[in-house]
C-alpha positions in Angstrom: -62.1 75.6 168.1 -59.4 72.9 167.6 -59.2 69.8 169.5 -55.6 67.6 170.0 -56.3 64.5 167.8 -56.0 61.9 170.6 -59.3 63.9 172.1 -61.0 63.6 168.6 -60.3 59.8 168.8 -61.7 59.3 172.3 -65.0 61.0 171.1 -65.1 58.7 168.0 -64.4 55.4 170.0 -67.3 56.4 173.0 -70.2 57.1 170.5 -69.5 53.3 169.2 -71.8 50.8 170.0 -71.2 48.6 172.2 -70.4 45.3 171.7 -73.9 43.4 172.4 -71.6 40.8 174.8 -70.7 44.0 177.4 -71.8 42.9 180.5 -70.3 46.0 182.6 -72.5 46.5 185.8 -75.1 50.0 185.9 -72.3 51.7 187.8 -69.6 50.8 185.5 -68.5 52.1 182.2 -67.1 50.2 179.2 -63.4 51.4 179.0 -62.1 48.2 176.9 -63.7 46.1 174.8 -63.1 43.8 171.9 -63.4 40.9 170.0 -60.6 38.4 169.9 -62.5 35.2 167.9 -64.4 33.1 170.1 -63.4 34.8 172.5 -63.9 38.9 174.4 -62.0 41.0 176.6 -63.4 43.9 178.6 -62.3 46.3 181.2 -65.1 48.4 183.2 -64.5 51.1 185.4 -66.2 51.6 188.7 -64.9 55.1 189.3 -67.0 55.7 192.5 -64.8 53.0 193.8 -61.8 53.6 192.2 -61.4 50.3 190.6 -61.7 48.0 187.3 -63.3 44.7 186.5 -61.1 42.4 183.7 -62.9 39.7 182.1 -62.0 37.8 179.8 -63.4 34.6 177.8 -66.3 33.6 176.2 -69.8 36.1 176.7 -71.6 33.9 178.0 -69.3 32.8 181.5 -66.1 34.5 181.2 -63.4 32.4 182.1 -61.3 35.1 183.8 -63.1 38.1 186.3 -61.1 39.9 187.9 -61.5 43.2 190.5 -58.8 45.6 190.8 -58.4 49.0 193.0 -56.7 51.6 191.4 -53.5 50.9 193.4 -53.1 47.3 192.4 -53.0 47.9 188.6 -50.2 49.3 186.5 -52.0 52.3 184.1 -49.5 53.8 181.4 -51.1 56.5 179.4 -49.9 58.1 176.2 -47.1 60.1 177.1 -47.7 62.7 174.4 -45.3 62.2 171.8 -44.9 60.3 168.2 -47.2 59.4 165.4 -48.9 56.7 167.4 -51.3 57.9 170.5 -51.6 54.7 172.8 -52.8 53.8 176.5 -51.7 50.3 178.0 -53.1 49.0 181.6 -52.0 45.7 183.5 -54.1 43.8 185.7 -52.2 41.6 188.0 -53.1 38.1 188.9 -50.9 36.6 191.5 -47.9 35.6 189.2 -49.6 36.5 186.1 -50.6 39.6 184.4 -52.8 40.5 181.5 -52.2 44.1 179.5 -54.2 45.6 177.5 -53.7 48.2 174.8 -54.8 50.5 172.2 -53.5 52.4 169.6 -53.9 54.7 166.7 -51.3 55.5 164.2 -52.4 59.4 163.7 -50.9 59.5 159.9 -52.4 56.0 158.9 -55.3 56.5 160.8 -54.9 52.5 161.9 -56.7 51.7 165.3 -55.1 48.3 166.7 -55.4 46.9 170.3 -55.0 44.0 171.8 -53.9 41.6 175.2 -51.0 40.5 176.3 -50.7 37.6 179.4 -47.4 37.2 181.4 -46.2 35.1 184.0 -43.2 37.5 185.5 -41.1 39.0 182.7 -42.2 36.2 180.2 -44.9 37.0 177.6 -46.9 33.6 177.4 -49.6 35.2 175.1 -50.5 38.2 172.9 -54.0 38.6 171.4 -55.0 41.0 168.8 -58.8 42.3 168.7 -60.7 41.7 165.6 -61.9 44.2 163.8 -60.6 47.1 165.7 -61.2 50.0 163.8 -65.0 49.1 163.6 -68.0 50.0 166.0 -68.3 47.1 168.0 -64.3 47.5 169.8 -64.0 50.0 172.6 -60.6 50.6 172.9 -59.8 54.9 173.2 -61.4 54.7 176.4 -58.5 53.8 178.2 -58.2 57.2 178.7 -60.9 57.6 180.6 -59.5 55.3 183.1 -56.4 57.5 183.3 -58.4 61.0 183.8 -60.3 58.4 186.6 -56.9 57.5 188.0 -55.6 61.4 188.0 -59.3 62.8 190.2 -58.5 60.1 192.5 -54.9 61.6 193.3 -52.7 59.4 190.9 -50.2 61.1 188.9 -46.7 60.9 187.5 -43.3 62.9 187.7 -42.3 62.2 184.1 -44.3 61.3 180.9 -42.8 58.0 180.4 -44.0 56.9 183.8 -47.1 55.1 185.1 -49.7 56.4 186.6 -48.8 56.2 191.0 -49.8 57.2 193.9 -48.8 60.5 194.6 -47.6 63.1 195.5 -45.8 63.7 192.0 -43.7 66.8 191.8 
């Protein structure tokens, strides 16, 4: 039986360890985590409640927490096309936002992912994980958040679209 690559990836990424600073809840599940220096970024997924936690900073007290519901966040999965499977989600915070993203180039087999704050339109930051090809970054779980988003009546007309509210024709 064959498997589409980006499927292959997702099983690779979820058997990794996890990072031994993941502090999701029992309930939640690690869809983003990484490294970047002194500091982490993680995303959990409370899909019996349809929502995300963001935190971001050191392990110890993040400086940033943040709890989302499915309609307040922006979720853009892979649209299916190109050398380069990806998933990017936004978490807003009042004028600010912070995006994070994965990727894997399927012909270089490169794994890369990262964060990226806004205030509006203007990029103030962008963070790259360390070390994100190794064990201890959880990144091609992003996709989970997206099949989480879909079962809880999300969806999207085109493939270049986010994931809304639907109905979606």
């Amino acid at each position: 039986m064959s498997y589409p690559s980006h499927i292959l990836v997702a099983a690779v990424l979820s058997v990794a360890a996890l990072p031994v600073w993941a502090i999701c809840a029992g309930n939640q599940e690690t869809v983003f985590a990484c490294s970047l220096g002194a500091k982490q970024v993680e995303l959990c997924l409370t899909p019996t409640e349809d929502r995300v936690t963001y935190r971001f900073g050191p392990a110890q007290a993040p400086e940033i927490e943040l709890t989302r519901d499915f309609d307040e966040i922006s979720m853009q999965p892979w649209h299916g096309i190109g050398r380069t499977i990806w998933d990017r989600v936004t978490i807003p915070n009042g004028d600010y936002s912070y995006s994070l993203s994965w990727s894997l180039d399927k012909i270089d087999q490169e794994i890369s992912g990262g964060i990226e704050v806004a205030r509006g339109e203007t990029v103030l930051a962008s963070l790259t994980c360390v070390g994100a090809g190794e064990s201890g970054a959880i990144m091609g779980r992003l996709e989970t958040l997206s099949f989480a988003m879909q079962d809880a009546g999300f969806c999207r007309s085109e493939t270049y679209e986010a994931l809304r509210e639907g109905p979606c024709e």
